[in-house]
N, C-alpha and C positions, 0 to 999 in steps of 0.2 A: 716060147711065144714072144713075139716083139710087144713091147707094150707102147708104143710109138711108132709109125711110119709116114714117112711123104709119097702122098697119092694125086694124081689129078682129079676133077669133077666124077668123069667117066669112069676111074678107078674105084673111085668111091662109091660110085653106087654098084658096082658090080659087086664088090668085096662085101658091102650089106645085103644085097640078095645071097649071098651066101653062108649069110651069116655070121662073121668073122667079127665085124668092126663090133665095138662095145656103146650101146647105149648112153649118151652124154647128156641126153635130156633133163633131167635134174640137175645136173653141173654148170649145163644152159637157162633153167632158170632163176637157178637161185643165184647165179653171177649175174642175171638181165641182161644176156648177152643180145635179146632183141631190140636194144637201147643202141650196141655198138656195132652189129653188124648188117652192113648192108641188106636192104630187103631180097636185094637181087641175087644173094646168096643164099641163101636160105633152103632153098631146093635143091643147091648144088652138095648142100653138108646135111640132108635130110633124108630117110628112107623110109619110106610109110609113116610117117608123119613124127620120124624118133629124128633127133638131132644124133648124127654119128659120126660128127667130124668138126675140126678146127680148121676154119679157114687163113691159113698160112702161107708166105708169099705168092700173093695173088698174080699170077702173069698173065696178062692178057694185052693184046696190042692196041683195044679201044679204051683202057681203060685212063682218067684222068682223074685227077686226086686236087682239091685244092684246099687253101689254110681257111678256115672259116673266118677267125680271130683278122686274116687281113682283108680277105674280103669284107665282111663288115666296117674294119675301119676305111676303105675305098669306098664303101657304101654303093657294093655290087654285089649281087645277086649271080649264083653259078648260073651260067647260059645252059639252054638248052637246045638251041639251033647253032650253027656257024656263025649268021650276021650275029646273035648275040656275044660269042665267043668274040669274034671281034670288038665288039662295041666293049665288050669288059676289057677285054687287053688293052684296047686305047686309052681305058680309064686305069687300069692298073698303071702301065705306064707313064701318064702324068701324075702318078702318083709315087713314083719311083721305084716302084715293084716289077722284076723281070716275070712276065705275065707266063709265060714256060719254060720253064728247063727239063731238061736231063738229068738223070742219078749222079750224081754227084757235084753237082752246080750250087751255086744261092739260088 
């Protein structure tokens, strides 16, 4: 029996209707993992309401990530439209920060 494997969302829940994946929900609370992990994950590592999975390298093509610590010191707010997205990039930018990059960029 693996006691580790890399699944998609869809994998995942299939593989707990079956019963296979191991109940992590204690391992989930007592680390407070609802502190660190996205809300919008939550359903994706859940199955009837048991945490059954670690969300580990997350791929997705909408997704965007940003440094909180810089934002803050920019004294901007993550957008949640386009025009906003831009208005912070212009401000990041005056502020000397490449407002996005690619994996393996500054």
């Amino acid at each position: 029996a693996h006691s580790a494997s890399k699944k998609n969302a869809e994998q995942v829940q299939a593989w707990a209707a079956e019963g296979v994946l191991t109940d992590l929900s204690d391992l989930a609370k007592k680390e407070d993992w609802a502190k660190i992990i996205a809300p919008e994950l939550v359903p994706l590592i859940s199955y009837n309401g048991k945490t059954v999975a670690v969300p580990v390298n997350v791929h997705r093509s909408n997704w965007l990530w940003y440094n909180k610590k810089v934002f803050d010191k920019a004294g901007v707010q993550p957008p949640t439209t386009w025009d906003e997205f831009n208005q912070v990039s212009e401000k990041l930018l005056a502020a000397g920060v490449t407002p996005l990059a690619l994996g393996g960029q500054p």
